[in-house]
Backbone as a chain_set.jsonl record, in Angstrom:
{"seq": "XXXXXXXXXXXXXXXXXXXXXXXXXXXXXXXXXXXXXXXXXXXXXXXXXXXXXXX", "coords": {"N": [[134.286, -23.758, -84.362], [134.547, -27.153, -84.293], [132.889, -30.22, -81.898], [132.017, -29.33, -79.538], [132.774, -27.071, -78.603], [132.483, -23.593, -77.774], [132.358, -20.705, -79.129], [133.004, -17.665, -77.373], [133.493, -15.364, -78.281], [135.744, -11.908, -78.165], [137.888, -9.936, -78.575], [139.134, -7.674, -81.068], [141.295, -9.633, -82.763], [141.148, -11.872, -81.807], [139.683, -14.915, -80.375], [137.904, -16.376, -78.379], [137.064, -19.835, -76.881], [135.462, -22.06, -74.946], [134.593, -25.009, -73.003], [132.518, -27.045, -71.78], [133.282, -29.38, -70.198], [136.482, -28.957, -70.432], [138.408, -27.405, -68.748], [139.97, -24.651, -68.876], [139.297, -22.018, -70.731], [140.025, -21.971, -74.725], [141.898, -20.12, -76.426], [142.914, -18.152, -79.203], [143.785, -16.442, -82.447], [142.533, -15.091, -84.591], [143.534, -14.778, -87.904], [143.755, -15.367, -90.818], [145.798, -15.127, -92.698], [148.222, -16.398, -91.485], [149.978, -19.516, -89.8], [148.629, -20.967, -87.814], [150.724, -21.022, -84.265], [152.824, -22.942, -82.769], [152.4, -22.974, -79.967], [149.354, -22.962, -79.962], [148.565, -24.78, -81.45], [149.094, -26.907, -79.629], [148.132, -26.026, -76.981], [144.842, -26.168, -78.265], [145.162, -28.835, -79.342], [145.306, -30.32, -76.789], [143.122, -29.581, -75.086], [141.372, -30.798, -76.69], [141.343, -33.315, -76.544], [141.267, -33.453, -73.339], [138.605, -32.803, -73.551], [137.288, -34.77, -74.534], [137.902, -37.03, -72.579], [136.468, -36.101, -70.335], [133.976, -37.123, -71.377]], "CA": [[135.038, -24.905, -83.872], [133.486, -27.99, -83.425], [133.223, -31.214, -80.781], [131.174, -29.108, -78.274], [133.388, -25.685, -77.931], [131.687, -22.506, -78.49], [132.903, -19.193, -79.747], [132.543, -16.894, -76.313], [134.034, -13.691, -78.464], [137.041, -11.693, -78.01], [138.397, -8.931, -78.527], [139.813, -7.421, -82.114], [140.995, -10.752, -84.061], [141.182, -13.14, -80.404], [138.543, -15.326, -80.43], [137.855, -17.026, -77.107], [136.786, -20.84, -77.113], [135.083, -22.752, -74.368], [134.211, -26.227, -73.224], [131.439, -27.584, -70.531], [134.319, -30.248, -69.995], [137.418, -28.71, -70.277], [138.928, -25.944, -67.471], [141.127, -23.772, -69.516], [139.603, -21.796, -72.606], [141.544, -21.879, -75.978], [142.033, -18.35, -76.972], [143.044, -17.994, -81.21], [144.27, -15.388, -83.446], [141.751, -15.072, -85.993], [144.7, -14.499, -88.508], [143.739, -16.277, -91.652], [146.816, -14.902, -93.229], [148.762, -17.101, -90.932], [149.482, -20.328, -89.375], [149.217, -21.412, -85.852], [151.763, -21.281, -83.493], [153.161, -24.11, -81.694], [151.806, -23.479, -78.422], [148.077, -22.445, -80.161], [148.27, -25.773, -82.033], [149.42, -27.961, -78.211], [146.38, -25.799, -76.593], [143.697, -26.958, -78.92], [144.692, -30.51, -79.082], [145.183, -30.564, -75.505], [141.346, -29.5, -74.94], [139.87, -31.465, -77.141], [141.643, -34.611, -75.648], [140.723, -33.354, -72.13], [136.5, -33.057, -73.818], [137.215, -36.36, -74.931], [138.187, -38.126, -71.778], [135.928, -35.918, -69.469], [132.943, -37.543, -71.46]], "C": [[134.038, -25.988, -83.49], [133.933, -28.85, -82.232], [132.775, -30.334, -79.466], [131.767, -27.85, -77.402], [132.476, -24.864, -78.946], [132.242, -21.312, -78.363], [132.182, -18.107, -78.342], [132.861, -15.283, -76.695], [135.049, -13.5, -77.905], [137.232, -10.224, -78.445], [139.828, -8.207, -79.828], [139.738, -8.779, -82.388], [141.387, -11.943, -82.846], [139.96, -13.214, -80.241], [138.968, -16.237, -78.908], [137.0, -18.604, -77.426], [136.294, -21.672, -75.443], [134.109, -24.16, -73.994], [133.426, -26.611, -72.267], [132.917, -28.66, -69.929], [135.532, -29.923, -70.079], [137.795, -27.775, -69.081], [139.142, -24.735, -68.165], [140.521, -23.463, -70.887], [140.498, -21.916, -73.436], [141.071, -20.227, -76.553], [143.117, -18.754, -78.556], [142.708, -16.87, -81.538], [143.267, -15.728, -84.433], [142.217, -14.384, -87.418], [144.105, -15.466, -89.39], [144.888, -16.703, -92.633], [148.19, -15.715, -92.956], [149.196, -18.361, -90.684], [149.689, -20.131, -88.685], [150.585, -21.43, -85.021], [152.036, -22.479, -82.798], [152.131, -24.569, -80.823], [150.436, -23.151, -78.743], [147.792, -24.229, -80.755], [147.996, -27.032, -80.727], [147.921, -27.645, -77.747], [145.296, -26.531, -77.392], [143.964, -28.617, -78.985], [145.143, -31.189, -77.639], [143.769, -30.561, -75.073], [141.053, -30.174, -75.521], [140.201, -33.232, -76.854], [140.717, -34.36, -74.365], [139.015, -33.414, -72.445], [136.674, -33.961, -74.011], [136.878, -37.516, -73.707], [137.213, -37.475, -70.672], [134.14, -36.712, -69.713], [131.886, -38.866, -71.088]], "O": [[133.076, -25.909, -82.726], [134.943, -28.58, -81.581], [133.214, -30.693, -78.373], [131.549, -27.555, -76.227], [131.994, -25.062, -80.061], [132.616, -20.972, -77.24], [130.982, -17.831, -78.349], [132.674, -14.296, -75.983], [135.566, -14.364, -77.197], [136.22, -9.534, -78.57], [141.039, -8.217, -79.611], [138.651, -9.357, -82.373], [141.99, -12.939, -83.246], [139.164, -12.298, -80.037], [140.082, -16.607, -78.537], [136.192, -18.494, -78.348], [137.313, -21.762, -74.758], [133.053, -24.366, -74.593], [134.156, -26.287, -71.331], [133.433, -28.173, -68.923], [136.124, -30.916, -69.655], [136.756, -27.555, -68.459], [138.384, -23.788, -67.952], [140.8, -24.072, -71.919], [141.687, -21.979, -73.123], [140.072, -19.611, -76.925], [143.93, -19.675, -78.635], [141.701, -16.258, -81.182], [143.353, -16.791, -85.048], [141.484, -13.594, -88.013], [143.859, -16.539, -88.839], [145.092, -17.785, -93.183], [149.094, -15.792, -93.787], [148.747, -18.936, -91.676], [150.595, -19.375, -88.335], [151.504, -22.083, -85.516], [151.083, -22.935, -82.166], [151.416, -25.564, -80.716], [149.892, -22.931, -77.661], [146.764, -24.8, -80.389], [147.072, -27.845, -80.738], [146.912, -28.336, -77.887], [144.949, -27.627, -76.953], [143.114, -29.468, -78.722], [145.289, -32.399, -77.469], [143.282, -31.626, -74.693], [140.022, -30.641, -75.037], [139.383, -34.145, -76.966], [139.616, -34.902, -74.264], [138.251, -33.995, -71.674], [135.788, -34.529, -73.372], [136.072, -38.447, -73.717], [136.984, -38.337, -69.823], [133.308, -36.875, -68.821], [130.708, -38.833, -71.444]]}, "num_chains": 1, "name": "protein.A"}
């Protein structure tokens, strides 16, 4: 992931995501087979607004 989140690991196919500037990791299904859910899609472009505006 880019824009300054880094892959903290997880557990089976949940990948953990964290930001120096955000609060709230983004946690993701590492499901390629898939798409996103709703509320996985809101999370991520909620964080990367919030890195945006904390900069």
């Amino acid at each position: 992931m880019r824009a300054g989140f880094a892959n903290r690991g997880g557990r089976g196919s949940h990948r953990n995501f964290d930001h120096p500037s955000v609060e709230k990791p983004i946690s993701k299904l590492d499901n390629l087979d898939s798409d996103a859910k709703s509320y996985q899609v809101r999370a991520v472009r909620e964080a990367i607004k919030e890195s945006k505006n904390e900069r």
